[in-house]
N, C-alpha and C positions, 0 to 999 in steps of 0.2 A: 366309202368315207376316206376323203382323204387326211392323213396324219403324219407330220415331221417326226421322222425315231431318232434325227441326232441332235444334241445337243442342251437337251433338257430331258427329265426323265418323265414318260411320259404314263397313263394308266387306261388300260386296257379293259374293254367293259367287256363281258359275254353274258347275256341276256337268257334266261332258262325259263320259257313258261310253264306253268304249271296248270295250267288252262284258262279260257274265255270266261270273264266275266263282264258285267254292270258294273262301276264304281262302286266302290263299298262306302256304305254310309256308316260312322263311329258311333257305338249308340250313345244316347246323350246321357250323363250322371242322375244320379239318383239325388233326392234330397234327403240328407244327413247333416244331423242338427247334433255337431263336434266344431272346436274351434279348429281341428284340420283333422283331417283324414286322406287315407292312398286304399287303393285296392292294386295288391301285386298277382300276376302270377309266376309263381316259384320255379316252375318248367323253365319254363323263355326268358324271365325278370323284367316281363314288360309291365309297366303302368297301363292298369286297363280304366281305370279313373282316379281322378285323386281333388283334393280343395287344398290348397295352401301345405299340401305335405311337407316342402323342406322349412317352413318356419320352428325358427329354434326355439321349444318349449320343456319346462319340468318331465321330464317321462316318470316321476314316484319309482314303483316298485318294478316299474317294464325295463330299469336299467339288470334285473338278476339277468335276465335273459342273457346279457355279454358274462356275469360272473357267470351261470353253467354254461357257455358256449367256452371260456378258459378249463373249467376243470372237466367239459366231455373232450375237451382236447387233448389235457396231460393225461388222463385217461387211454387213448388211445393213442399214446406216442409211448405209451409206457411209464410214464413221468409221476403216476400219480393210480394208486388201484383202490377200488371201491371199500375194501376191507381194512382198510389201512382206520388204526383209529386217531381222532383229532380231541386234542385239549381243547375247552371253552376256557375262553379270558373273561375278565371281569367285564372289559367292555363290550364280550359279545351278549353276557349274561344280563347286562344293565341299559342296554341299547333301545328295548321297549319297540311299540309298535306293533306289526303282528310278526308270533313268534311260533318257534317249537316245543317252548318252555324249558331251553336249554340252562344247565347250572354247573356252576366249576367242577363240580365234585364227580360229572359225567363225564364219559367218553365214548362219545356218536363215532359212529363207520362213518368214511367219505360217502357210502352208497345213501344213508341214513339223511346225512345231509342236506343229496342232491333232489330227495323226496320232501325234505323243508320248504326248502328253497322255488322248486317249481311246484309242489301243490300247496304249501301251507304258505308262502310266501312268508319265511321264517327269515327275518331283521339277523335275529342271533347265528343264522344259521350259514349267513353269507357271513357273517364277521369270520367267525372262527374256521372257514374254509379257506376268505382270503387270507387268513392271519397262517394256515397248516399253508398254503402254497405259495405264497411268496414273502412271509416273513411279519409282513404288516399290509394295513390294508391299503395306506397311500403306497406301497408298493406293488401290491395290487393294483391297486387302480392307473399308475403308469403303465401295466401291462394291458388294461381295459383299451385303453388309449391306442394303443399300437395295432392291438390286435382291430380297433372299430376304421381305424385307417388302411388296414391291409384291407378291407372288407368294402370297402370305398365308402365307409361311413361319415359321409363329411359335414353333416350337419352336428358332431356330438361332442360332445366332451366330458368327462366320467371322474370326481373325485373320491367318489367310494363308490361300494360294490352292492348297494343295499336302493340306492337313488332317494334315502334323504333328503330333504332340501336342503341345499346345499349352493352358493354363489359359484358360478364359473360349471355350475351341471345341469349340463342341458342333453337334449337328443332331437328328434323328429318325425312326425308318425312314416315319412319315406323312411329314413335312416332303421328304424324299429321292423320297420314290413319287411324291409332287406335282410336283419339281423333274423328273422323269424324265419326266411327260408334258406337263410345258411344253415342255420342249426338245424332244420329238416334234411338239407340235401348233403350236408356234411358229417350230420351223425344220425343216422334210421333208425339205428339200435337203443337210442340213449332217448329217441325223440319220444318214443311210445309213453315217456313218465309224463309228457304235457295231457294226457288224453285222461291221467289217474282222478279219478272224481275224489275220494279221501284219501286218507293217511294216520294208520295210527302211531304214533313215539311215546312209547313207557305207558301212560294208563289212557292220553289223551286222544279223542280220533277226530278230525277236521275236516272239514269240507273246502274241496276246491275251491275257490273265490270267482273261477271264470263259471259261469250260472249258463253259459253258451253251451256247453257240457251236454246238460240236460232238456237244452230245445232249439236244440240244430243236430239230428240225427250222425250226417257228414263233419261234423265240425271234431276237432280231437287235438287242440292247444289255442292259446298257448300262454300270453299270461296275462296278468290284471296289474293295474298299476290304479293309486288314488294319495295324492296328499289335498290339502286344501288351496293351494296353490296352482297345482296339475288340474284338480277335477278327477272326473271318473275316466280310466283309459283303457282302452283292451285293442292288444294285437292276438288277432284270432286268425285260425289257420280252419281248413276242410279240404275236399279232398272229392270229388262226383268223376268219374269215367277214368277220363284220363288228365281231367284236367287236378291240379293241386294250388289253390288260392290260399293268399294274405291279406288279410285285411289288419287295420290300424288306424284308430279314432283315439285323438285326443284332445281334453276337454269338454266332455259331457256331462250333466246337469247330475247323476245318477248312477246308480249301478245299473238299474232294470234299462235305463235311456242306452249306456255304453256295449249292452248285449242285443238290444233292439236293433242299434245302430249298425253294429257288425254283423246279424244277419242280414237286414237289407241289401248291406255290399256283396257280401258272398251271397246272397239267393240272385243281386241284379248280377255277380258273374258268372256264374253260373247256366242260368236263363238267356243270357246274350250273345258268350263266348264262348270258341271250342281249343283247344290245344293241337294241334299239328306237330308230329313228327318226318318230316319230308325222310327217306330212304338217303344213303350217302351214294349211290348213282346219280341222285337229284343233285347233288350238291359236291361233289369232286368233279373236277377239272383237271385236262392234261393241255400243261401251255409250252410253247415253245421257248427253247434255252439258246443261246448266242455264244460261241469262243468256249464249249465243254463239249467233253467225253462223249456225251450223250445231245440228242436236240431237242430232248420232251422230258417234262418233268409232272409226276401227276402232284396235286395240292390236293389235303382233306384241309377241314376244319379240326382247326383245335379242341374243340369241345364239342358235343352233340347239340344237334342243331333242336330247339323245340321253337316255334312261333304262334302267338296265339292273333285270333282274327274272328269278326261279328261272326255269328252264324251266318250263316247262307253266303258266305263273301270268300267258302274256303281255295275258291278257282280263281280268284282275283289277287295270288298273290304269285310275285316269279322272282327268283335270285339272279341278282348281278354279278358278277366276278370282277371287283375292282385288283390291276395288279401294275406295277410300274412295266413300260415294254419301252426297249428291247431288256429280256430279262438276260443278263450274263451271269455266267460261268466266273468263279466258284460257288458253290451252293451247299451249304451244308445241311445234312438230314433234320429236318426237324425246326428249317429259319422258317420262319414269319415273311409269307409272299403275300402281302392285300388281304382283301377282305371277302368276303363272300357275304351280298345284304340281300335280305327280304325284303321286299317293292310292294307293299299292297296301292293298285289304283284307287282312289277316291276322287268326289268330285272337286277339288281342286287339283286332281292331276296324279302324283304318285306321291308315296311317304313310304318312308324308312323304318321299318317297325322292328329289324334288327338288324347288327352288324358283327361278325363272328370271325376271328382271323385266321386264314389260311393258311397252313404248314407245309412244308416240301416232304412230300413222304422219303423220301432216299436223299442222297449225296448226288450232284455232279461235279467231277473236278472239274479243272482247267483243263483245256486242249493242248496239246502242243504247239509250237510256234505256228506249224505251218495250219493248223487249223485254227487258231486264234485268227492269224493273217487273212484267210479266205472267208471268214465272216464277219471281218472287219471291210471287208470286199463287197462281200452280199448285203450290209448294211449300209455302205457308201452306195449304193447302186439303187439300191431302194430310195433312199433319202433324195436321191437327185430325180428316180422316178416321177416322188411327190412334186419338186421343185417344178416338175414340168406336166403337170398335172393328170398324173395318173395315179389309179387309185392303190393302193399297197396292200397285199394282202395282211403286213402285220401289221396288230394295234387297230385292225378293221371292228366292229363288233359285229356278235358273232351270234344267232338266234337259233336254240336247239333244241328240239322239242322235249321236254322230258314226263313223267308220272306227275297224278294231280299229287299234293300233298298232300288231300284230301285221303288217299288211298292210304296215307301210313300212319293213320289214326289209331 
């Protein structure tokens, strides 16, 4: 393949199969009868089906999920300890809806709370949490805001911590699915309180509200959300081999409809799709460096690589190495060189099912003059190569055989 390396920057493919297959066929969605619904999985974050997921609707009470995804975080930054005791205000006391039957004259543990809040789905129970953590709850709920945009929450917008109806509070059952395996993959320890079927506070004992609980074996979160506006909603999570699914329906007719609904999705993810962990030999690259110390630089990925893909299609999928070439010197440990994507073939040809960015594992500096100069040499030589049609070894792509993915299940 012939390629110009001067004068625009260019990007370098290397092609990794992970064996032969057939086209993979997508399986087709399931009928789910929600005004929208997503099916994630929480491994990879890929959408394995979804209807109308980023439209902006009421999420009810599926908005607590961001109020405990704020206090399992001060929790774990130090900021905020379970034992610590919290004042009820009157307005947490008078807020109504479903509660924990909090009253001024108590003083609940943050731990207390956080058992309101995700099993009792306790109104009062967010107030006086967001009122101990950040002062009030419209101050709260600016930090709702922040924190659903760091998360790439961009269908939501959060006025209180309770999802009230409320004008200008919205979310979306994608935005909801997304927040449902953050909270799994950024707090395991705290996550276990979605799986609690009751709760008792002072003389009262409550039952879960998500009914999924109790007939969906694998299932173990996560919450329930309903105004009359919203409808019935449930972002539910499970969890089969190795795979870890989200599901998130909202706008259903029911309670029994929004738990029906979310098994379907999770029993058709399930049933369809499998989780792949490709090994980091599959997926590290050593590319060549221009005008530095050194001429090879190896690249991981930033983050662990997981990709989900139909059953039986697990050999039809191979990593590309997108990277700008000629790559120069200096390089600091740890920069962002391209990408590293997952290619599943299907019958329209290939698709993109993830893209993960690639880090410089080490430092290369600069060269000295006189080896700056001699690869500014070997790049002018090349580039005239091209001009007269020969083919260049760099920025060629590059086909290498490596382990099925299939193998690091």
């Amino acid at each position: 393949m012939v390629v110009r390396l001067l004068g625009t920057a260019l990007i370098c493919l290397i092609m990794i199969n992970t064996g032969v297959a057939e086209a993979a066929s997508w399986p087709k969605s399931p009928n789910v009868e929600a005004k929208s619904w997503v099916l994630l999985d929480a491994r990879s974050g890929q959408t394995l089906v979804e209807n109308d997921s980023h439209k902006k609707l009421p999420p009810a009470s599926l908005t607590k999920m961001m109020t405990l995804y704020l206090a399992f975080e001060d929790i774990k930054l130090g900021r905020l300890k379970l034992d610590e005791t919290v004042s009820v205000s009157e307005k947490a006391w008078k807020i109504g809806g479903s509660t924990m039957f909090l009253e001024p004259r108590l003083h609940p543990q943050v731990e207390e709370l956080l058992h309101g809040i995700a099993t009792l789905s306790g109104n009062d129970a967010c107030i006086a949490l967001a009122e101990h953590v950040a002062g009030s709850e419209d101050a709260f709920a600016d930090r709702m805001n922040r924190k659903a945009a760091e998360l790439g929450m961009k269908d939501s917008h959060f006025v209180n911590a309770t999802g009230f109806p409320a004008e200008d509070h919205y979310s979306s059952a994608y935005d909801m699915a997304l927040l449902g395996a953050a909270l799994w993959r950024d707090f395991p320890k705290h996550y276990e309180i979605f799986s609690e079927r009751s709760y008792t506070y002072g003389s009262s004992t409550q039952p879960n509200r998500n009914r999924l609980l109790w007939t969906l074996p694998s299932a173990d979160g996560i919450k329930t959300g309903h105004t009359q506006e919203a409808g019935f909603c449930l972002v539910a999570s499970a969890a089969q081999d190795r795979s870890r699914l989200v599901s998130a329906v909202f706008g259903t007719d029911s309670d029994h409809q929004r738990v029906s609904q979310s098994r379907v999705l999770l029993q058709f993810g399930f049933r369809n799709f499998v989780t792949l962990r490709p090994t980091e030999r599959d997926i590290r690259r050593q590319v060549e460096v221009y005008q530095g110390t050194e001429d090879h630089v190896w690249l991981l990925p930033a983050k662990p690589v997981w990709i989900t893909v139909p059953k039986g299609n697990e050999s039809a999928v191979s990593f590309r190495l997108r990277y700008p070439a000629p790559l120069l010197a200096p390089i600091a440990e740890g920069q962002k060189i391209g990408t590293i994507e997952a290619v599943m073939k299907n019958k329209q040809g290939e698709e993109v099912i993830a893209s993960i960015p690639m880090l410089s594992r080490r430092a290369v500096a600069e060269a000295s003059w006189f080896g700056r100069k001699w690869d500014a040499l070997r790049l002018w030589w090349s580039s005239r190569e091209d001009d007269e049609g020969t083919s260049s070894e760099l920025g060629a792509t590059e086909e290498n055989p490596a382990d099925s993915a299939a193998a690091a299940q």
